[in-house]
Backbone bond lengths (Angstrom), bond angles and torsions (degrees), N, CA, C in turn:
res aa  C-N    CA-C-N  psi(-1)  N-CA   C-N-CA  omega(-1)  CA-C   N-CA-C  phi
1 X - - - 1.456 - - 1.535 109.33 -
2 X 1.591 125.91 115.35 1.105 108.06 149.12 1.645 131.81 -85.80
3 X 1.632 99.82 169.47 1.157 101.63 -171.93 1.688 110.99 -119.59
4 X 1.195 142.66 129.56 1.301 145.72 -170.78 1.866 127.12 -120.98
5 X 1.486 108.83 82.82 1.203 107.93 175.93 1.891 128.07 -97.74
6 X 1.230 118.19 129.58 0.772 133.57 -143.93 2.297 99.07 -113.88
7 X 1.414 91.96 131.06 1.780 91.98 168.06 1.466 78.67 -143.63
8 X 1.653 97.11 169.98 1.007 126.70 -148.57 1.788 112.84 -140.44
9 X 1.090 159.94 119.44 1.670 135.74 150.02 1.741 104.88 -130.86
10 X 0.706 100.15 168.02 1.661 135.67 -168.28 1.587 113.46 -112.04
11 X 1.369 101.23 81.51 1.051 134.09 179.04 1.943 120.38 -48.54
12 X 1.739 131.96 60.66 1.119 97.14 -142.08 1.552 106.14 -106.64
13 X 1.511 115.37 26.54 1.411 127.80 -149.79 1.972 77.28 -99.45
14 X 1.583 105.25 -23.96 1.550 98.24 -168.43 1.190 110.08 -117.13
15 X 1.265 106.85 28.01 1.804 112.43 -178.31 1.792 107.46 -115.59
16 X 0.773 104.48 168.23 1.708 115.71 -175.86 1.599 111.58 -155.98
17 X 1.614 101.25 76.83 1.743 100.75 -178.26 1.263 116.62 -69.90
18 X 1.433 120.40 -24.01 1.665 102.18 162.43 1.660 129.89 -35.98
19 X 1.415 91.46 -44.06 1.620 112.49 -169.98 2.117 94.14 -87.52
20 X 1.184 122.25 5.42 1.217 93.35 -170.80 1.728 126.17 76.06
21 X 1.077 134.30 38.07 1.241 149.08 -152.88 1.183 120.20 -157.81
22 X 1.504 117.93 83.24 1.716 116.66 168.28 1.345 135.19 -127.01
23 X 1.288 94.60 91.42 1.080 78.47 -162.23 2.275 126.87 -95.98
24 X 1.140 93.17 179.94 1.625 99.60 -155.87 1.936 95.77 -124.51
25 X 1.297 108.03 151.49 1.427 125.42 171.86 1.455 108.05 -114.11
26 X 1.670 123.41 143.27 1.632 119.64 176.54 1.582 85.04 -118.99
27 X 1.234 109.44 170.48 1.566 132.55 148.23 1.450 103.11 -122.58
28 X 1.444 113.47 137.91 1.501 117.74 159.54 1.246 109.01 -108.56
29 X 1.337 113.79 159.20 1.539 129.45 163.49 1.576 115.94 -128.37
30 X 1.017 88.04 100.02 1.801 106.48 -167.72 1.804 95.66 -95.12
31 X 1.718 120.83 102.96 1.263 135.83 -165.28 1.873 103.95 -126.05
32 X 1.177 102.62 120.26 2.105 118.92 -157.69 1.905 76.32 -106.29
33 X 1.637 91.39 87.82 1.958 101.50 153.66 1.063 120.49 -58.10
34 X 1.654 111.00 -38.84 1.637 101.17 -157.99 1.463 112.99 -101.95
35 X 1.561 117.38 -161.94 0.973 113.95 -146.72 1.813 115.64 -105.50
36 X 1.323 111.65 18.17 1.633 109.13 165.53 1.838 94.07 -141.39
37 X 1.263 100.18 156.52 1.651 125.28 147.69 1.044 115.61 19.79
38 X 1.382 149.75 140.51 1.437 125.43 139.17 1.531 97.20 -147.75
39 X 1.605 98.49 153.94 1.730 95.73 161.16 1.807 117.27 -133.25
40 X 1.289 96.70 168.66 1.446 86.80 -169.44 1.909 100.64 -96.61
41 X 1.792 123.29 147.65 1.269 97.26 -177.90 1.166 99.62 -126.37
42 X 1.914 130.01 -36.04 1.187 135.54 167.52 1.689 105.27 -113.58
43 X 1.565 89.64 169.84 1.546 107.16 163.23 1.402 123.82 -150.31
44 X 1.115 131.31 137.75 1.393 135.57 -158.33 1.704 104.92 -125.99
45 X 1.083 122.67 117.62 1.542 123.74 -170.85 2.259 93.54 -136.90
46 X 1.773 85.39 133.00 1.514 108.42 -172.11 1.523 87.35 -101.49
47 X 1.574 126.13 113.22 1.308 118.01 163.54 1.442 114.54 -118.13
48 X 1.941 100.29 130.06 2.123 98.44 -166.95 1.704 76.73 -138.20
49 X 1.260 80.12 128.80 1.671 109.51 174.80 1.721 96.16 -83.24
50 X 1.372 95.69 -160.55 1.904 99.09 -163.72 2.037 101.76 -99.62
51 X 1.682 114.10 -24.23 1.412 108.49 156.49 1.735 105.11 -55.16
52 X 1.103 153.76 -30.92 1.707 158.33 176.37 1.520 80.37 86.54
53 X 1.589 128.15 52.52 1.375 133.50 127.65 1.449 100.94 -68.74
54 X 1.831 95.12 133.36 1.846 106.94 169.88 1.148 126.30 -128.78
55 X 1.233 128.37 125.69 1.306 126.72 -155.68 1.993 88.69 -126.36
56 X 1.681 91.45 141.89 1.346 107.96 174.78 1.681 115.33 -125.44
57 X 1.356 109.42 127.45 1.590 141.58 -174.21 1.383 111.42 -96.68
58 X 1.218 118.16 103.72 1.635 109.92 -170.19 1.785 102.25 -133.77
59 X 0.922 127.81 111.51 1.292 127.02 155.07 1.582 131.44 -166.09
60 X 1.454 117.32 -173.51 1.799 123.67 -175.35 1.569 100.08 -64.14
61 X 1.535 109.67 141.67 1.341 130.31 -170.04 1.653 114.70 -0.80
62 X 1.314 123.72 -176.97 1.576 136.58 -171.50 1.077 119.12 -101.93
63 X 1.126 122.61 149.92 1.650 141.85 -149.29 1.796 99.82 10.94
64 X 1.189 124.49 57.51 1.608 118.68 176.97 1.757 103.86 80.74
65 X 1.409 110.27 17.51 1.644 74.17 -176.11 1.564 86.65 -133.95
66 X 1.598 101.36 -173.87 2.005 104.06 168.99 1.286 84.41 -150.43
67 X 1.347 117.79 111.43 1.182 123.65 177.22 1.339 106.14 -107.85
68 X 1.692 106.35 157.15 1.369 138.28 -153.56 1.987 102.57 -92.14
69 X 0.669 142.63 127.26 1.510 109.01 161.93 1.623 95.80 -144.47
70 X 1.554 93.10 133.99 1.926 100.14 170.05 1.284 106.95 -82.87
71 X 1.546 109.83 -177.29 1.102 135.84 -168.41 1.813 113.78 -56.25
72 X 1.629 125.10 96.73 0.874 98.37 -162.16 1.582 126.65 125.40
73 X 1.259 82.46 -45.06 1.979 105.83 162.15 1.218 132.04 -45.86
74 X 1.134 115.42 133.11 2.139 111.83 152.66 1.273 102.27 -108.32
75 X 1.374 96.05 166.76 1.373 105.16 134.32 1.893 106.41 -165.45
76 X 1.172 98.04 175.12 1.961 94.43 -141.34 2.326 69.67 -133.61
77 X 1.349 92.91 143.78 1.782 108.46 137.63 1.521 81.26 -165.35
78 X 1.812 78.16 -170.49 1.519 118.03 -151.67 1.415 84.98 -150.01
79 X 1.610 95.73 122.82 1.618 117.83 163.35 1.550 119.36 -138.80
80 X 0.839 141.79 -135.66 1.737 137.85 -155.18 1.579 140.18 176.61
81 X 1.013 128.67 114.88 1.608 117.23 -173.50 1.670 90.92 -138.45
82 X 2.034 84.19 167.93 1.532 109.22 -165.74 1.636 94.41 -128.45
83 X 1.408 99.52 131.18 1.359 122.21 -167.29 1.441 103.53 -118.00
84 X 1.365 115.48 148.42 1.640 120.81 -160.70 1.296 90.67 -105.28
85 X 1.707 140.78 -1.57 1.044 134.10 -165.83 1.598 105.26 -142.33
86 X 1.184 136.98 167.85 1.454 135.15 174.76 1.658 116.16 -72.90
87 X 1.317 105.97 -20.62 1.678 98.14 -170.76 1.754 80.05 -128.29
88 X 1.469 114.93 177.14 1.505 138.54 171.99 1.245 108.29 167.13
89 X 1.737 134.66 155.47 1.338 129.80 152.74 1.739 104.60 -89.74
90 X 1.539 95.82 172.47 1.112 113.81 156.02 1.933 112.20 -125.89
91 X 1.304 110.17 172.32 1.547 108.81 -179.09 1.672 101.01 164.45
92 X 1.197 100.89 127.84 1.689 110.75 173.20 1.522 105.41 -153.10
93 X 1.540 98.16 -137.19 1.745 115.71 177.08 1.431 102.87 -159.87
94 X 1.388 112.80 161.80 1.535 144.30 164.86 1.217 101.97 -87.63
95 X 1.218 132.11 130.87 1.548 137.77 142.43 1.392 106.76 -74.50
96 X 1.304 108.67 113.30 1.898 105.30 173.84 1.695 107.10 -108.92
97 X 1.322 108.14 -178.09 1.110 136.69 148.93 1.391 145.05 -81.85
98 X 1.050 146.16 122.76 1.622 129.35 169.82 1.764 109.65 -86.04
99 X 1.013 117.30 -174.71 1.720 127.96 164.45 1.537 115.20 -78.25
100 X 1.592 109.19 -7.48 1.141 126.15 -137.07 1.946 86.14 -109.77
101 X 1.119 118.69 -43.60 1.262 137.46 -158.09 1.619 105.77 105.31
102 X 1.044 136.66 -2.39 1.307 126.70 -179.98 1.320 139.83 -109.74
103 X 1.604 127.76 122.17 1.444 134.50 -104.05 1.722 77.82 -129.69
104 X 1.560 85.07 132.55 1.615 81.81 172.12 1.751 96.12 -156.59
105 X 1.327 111.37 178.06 1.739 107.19 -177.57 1.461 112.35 -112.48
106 X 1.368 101.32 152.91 1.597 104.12 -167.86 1.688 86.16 -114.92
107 X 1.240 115.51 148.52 1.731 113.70 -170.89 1.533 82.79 -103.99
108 X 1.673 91.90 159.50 1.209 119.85 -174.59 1.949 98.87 -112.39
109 X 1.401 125.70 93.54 1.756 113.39 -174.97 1.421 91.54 -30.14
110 X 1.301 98.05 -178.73 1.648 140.93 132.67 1.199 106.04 -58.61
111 X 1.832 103.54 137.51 1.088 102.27 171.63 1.657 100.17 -147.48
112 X 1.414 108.30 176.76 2.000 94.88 176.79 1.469 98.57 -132.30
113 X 1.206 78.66 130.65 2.106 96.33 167.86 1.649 111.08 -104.22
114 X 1.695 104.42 110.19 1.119 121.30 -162.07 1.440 126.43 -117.22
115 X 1.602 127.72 105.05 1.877 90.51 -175.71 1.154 113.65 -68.36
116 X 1.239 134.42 143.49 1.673 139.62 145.52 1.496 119.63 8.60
117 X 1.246 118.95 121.28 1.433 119.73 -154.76 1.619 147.78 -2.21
118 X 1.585 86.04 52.25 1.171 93.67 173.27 1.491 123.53 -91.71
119 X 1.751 116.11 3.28 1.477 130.72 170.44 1.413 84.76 -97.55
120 X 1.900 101.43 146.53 1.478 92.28 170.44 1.720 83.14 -133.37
């Protein structure tokens, strides 16, 4: 079983809301519960800003890498998207690996990319 935790901030030193531009930073924590091997090889991320414009992110492993993780493992990065609106989710999947050869997807929740009290 993997496990997928997700933070979030609101980046606003690199945003420009005049122009429509906010952008946000995630960290994941990608944690291998179960009990053999796994690696990560793709990832697929659904991004819908607050117009329910959706933009789709598809490619080979994260920030350049496909990492391995045993039984037990994390491993954490931090990557980034630009949203045309102040709030949007994100949510996809990992294509992994087993030890086994057998490839299955680990979901990525829902999550919300938010500036700072702008939900009240």
């Amino acid at each position: 079983m993997i496990r997928i935790d997700v933070k979030t901030h609101y980046l606003s030193a690199q945003s420009d809301p005049d122009n429509s531009q906010y952008v946000f930073a995630y960290t994941i924590t990608i944690t291998n519960d179960g009990d053999s091997a796994v690696q990560l090889l793709t990832r697929e991320w659904r991004i819908t800003d607050a117009d329910h414009k959706i933009t789709r992110v598809a490619g080979d492993g994260v920030v350049g890498e496909q990492p391995h993780l045993a039984p037990g493992e994390s491993y954490s990065y931090t990557s980034g998207t630009v949203l045309a609106t102040p709030i949007g989710t994100m949510e996809g999947h990992y294509g992994m690996i087993d030890s086994d050869g057998a490839k299955f997807k680990a979901t990525i929740p829902s999550f919300r990319l938010a500036v700072p009290n702008i939900l009240h």
